[in-house]
C-alpha positions in Angstrom: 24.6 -12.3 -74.0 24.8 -12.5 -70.1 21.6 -13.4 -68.1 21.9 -13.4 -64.4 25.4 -12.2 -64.6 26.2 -15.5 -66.4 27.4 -15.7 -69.9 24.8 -17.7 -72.3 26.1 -19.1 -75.4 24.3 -21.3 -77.6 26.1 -23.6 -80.2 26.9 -24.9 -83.0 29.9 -25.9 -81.0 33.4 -26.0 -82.9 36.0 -28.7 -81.7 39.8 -27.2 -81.3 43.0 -28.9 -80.6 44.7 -27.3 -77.8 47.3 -24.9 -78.5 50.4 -25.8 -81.3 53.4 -26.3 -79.0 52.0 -26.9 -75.7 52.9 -30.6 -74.2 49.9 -32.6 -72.9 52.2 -32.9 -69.6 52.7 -29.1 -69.7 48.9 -28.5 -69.3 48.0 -31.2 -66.9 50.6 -30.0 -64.4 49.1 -26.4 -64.7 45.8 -28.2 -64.0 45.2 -28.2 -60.1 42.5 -29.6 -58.1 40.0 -27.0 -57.3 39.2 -24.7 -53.9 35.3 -24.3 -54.0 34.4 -21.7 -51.8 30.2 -21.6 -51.6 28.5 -19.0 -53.3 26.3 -16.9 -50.6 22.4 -18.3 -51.0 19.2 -17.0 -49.4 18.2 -19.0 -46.5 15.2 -20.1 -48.2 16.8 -21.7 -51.0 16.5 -25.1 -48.7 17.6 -29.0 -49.9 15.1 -30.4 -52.0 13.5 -33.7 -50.3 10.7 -35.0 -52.0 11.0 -36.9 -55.2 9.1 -34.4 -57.2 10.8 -31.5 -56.1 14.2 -32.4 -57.5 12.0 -31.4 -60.4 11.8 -27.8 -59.3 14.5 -25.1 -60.1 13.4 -23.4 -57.5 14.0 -25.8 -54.8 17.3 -26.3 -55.3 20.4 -26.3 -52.2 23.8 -23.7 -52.0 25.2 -25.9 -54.0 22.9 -25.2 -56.9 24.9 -22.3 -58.1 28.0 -23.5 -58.2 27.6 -26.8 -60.3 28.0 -25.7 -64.2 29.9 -25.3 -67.0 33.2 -23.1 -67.1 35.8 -22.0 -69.4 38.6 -20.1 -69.7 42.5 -20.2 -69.8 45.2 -21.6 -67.7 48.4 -19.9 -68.6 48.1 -20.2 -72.3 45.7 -23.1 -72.6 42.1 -23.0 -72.7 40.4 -25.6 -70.4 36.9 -26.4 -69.7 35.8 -27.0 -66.5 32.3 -29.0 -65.5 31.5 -28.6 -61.9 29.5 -31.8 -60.1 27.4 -31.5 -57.1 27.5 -34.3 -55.1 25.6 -33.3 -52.0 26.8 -31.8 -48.5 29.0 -29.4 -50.0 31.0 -31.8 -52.1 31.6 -31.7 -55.7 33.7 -33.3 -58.7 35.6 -31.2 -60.7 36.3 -31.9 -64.3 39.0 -30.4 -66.7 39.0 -30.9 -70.3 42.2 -29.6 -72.6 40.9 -27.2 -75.1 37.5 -26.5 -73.9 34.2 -27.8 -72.9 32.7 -31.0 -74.7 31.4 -30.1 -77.9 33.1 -26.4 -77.8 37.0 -27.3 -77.7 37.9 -30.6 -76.6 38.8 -32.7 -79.1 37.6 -36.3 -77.3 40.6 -37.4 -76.4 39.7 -39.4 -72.8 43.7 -38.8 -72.0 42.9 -34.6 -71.6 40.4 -35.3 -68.6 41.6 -34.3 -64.9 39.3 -35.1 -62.8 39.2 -34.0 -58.7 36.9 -34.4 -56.2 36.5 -32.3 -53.0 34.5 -30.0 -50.5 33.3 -27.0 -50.9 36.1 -25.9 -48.5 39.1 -27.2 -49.7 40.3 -28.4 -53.4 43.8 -27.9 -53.8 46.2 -30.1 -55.1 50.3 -29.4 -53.6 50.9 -25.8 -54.2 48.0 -25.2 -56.4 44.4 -24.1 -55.3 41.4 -23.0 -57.3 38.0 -20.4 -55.7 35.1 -20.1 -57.7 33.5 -16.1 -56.2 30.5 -14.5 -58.3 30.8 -17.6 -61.2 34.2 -17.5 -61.9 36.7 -20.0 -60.9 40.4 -18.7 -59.9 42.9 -21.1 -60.4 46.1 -20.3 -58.4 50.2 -21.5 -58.2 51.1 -19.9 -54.3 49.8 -16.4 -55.0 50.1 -16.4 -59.1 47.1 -16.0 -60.4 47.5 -18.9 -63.1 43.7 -18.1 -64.6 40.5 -18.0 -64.6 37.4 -19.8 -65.9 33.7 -18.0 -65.9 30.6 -20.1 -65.6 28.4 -20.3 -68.7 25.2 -21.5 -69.4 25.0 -23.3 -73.1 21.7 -23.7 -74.9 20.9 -26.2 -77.7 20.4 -24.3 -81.1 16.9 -26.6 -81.6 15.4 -25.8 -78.2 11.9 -24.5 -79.2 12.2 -26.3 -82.9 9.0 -26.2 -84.4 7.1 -29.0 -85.9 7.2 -29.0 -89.8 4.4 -29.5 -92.2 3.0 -32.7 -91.8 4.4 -33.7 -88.7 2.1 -35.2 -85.9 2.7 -33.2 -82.3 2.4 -35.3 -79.7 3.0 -32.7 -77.1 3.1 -28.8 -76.7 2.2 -28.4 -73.5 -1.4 -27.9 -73.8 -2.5 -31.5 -72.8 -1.5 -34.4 -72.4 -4.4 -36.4 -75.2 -2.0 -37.9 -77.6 -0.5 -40.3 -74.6 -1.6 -43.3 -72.9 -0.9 -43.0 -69.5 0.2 -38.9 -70.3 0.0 -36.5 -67.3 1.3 -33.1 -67.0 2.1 -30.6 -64.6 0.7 -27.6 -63.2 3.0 -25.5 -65.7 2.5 -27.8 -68.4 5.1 -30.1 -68.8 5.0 -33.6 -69.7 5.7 -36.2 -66.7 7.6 -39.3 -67.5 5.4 -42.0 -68.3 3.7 -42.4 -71.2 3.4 -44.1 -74.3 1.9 -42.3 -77.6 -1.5 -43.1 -78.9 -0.4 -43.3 -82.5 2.5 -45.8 -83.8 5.1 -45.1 -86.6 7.7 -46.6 -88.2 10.6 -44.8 -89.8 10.6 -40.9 -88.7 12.4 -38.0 -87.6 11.4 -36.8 -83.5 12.1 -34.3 -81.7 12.0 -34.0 -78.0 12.7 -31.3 -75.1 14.2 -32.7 -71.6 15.3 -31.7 -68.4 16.6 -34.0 -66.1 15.9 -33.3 -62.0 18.3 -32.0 -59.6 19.6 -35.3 -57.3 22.8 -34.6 -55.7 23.1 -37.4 -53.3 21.9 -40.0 -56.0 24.4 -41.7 -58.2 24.3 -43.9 -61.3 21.2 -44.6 -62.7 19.4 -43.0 -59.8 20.2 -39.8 -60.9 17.0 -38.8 -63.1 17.2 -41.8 -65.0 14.4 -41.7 -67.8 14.1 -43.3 -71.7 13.1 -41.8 -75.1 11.8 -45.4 -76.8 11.8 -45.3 -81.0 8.7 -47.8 -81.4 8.7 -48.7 -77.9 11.4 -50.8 -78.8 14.6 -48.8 -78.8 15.7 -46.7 -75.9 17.6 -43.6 -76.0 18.8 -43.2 -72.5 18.0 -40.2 -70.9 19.9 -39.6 -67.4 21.7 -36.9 -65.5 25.1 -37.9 -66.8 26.4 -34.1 -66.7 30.0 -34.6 -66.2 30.6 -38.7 -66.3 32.4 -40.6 -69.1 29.9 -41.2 -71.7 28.5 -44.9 -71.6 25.5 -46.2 -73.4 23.6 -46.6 -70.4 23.9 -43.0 -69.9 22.6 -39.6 -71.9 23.3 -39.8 -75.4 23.8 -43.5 -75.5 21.8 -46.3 -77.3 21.0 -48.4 -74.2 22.7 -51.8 -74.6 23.7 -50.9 -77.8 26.2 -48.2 -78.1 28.2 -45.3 -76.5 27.9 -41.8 -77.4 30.2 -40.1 -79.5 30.9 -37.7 -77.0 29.1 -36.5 -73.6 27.4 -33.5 -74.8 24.9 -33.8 -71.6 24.2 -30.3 -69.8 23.8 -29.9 -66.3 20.3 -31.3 -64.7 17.2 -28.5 -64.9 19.2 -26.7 -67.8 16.2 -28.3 -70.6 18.3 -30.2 -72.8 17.4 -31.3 -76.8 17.3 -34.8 -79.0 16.8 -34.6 -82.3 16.7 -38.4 -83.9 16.4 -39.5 -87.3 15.1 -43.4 -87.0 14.9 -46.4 -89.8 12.7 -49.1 -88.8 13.8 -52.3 -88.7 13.0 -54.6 -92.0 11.1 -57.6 -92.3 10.2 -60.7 -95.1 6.6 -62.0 -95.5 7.4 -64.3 -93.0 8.3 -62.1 -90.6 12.0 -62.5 -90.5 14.1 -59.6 -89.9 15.8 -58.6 -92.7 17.5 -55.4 -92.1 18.4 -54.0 -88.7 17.4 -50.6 -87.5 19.3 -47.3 -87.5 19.5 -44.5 -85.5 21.4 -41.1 -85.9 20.9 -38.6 -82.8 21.9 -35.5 -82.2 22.3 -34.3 -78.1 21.8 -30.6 -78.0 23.1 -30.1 -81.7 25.8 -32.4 -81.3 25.9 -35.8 -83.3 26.0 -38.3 -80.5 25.4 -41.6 -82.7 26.0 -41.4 -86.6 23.2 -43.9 -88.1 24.1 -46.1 -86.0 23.0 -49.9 -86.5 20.6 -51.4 -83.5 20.4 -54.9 -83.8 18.0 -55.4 -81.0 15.5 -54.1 -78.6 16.2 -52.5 -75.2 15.5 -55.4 -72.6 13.1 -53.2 -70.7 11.3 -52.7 -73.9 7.6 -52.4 -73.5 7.3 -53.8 -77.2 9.3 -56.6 -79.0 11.1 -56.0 -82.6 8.6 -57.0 -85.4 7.5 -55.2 -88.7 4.5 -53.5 -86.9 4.4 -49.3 -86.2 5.2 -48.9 -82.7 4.9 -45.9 -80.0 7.0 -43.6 -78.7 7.6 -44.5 -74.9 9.3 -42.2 -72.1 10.0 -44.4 -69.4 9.4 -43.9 -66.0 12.0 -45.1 -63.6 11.0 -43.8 -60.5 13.1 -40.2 -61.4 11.0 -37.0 -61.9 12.2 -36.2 -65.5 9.7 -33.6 -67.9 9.6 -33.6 -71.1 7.9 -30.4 -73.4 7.8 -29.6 -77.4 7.4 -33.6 -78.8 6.9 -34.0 -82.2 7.1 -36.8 -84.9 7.7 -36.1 -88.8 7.3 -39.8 -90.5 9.0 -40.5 -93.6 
């Protein structure tokens, strides 16, 4: 389905290896830097400068519309293509062999190219890339090599509903169930807040969508935390594009890297669906058992019960055999969060 002359697909996404026959150094010389030429934007469409309007899809910059996800062919090999702002017209470019994470690549780190560039000029020898109307052209002289459109992929549990039994802790209508809990003008959850009611082992699922920073980098970039018990941080952050670390989206803060990078780009609202074992302890309070943690990114398995064996440093609460909250951490970034629920075991 195409909205705003973009195609939308939603997952489950299927990993492929790239095409029988076709050497690894065949495809990565066919891969050339890319030639972004900027995409025509009203005037009004101005660069964001407060903190809070990063926030806003509808103060965004030019450069807006060209950061995204692309696929296509090259020659006879299908590459995915995520497109980085960076501010000022620059951007980072990054090909994966076989397809987008999650739709095609197969994980191997090898398959990346990555270039960076200006919005004016991307090429790489005699190769050269445009994107015009969301499709990138990727060009040898005047061969047309390929191209790549711009897609827009949507979690397949955005909008999941609570089951029987489960406590909501948000749907947008206040923000009571929270300590600290404040909400926008349209509803949404702001960052920092810590539930009213503890739990211990459950399954949670939460709605996200990161702000628009450009110029920021690292954990500037709408950095944020979903805390199981207020003990256990899964790291929220725009990591659209970047390698996949703990410390970033997906990751187990401290703890663990994610199985793959299945972040989307920042205001696309984004998806974690967890499935937490609390920590056990002896009568004397002696931890027995470490907890577990399997997490799905936007339908993707990102960390398969994965053993924690101990709390985030920035933890607002220490391990122990106690229920604990559910924290979202404010770090200074404007990140919202809608459509919160908890189903205890």
């Amino acid at each position: 389905m195409k909205q705003g002359g973009l195609m939308r697909i939603s997952p489950p996404f299927v990993f492929d290896e790239r095409p029988a026959g076709v050497p690894l150094c065949m495809v990565m010389k066919s891969l050339p830097l890319l030639l972004i030429s900027t995409l025509v934007i009203p005037a009004a469409a101005l660069r964001a400068e407060s903190k809070d309007d990063a926030a806003d899809p509808a103060k965004v910059d030019a450069d807006y519309a060209i950061q995204g996800e692309y696929t296509g062919t090259i020659g006879e090999t299908t590459v995915g293509i995520q497109v980085v702002a960076l501010g000022d017209g620059k951007f980072d470019a990054v090909s994966y062999i076989g397809g987008l994470p999650g739709a095609g690549w197969n994980g191997d780190k090898s398959q990346i190219v990555k270039s960076t560039g200006t919005a004016d000029a991307m090429v790489s020898g005699d190769h050269s890339g445009s994107i015009k109307n969301g499709v990138i052209t990727v060009k040898h002289g005047d061969e047309v090599l390929g191209t790549l459109k711009r897609i827009v992929r949507e979690s397949p549990t955005i909008g999941a509903k609570a089951p029987a039994g489960a406590v909501v802790l948000f749907d947008g209508k206040n923000a009571d169930a929270w300590e600290g809990g404040r909400m926008t003008a349209d509803g949404l959850l702001i960052q920092g807040a810590t539930s009213k009611e503890k739990f211990q082992s459950y399954t949670a699922h939460c709605e996200f969508r990161t702000p628009y920073k450009p110029k920021a980098r690292g954990q500037e970039r709408g950095n944020s935390g979903f805390y199981a018990q207020g003990r256990y941080e899964t790291q929220v952050l725009d990591s659209f594009g970047l390698e996949g670390k703990n410390n970033e989206t997906g990751g187990i803060y401290s703890v663990k890297d994610p199985l793959i990078n299945m972040c989307l780009p920042p205001l696309q609202w984004q998806t974690y669906d967890v499935d937490f074992t609390a920590a056990q302890f002896d009568a004397a309070g002696k931890k027995t058992k470490n907890a577990r943690m399997t997490v799905k990114l936007n339908g993707v398995v990102v960390q398969n019960d994965t053993e924690i064996d101990h709390a985030t440093t920035a933890a607002p609460v220490p391990e122990g055999p106690t229920p604990g909250p559910i924290y979202i951490q404010d770090h200074g970034n404007p990140v919202r969060y809608r459509n919160v629920w908890i189903s205890p075991k």
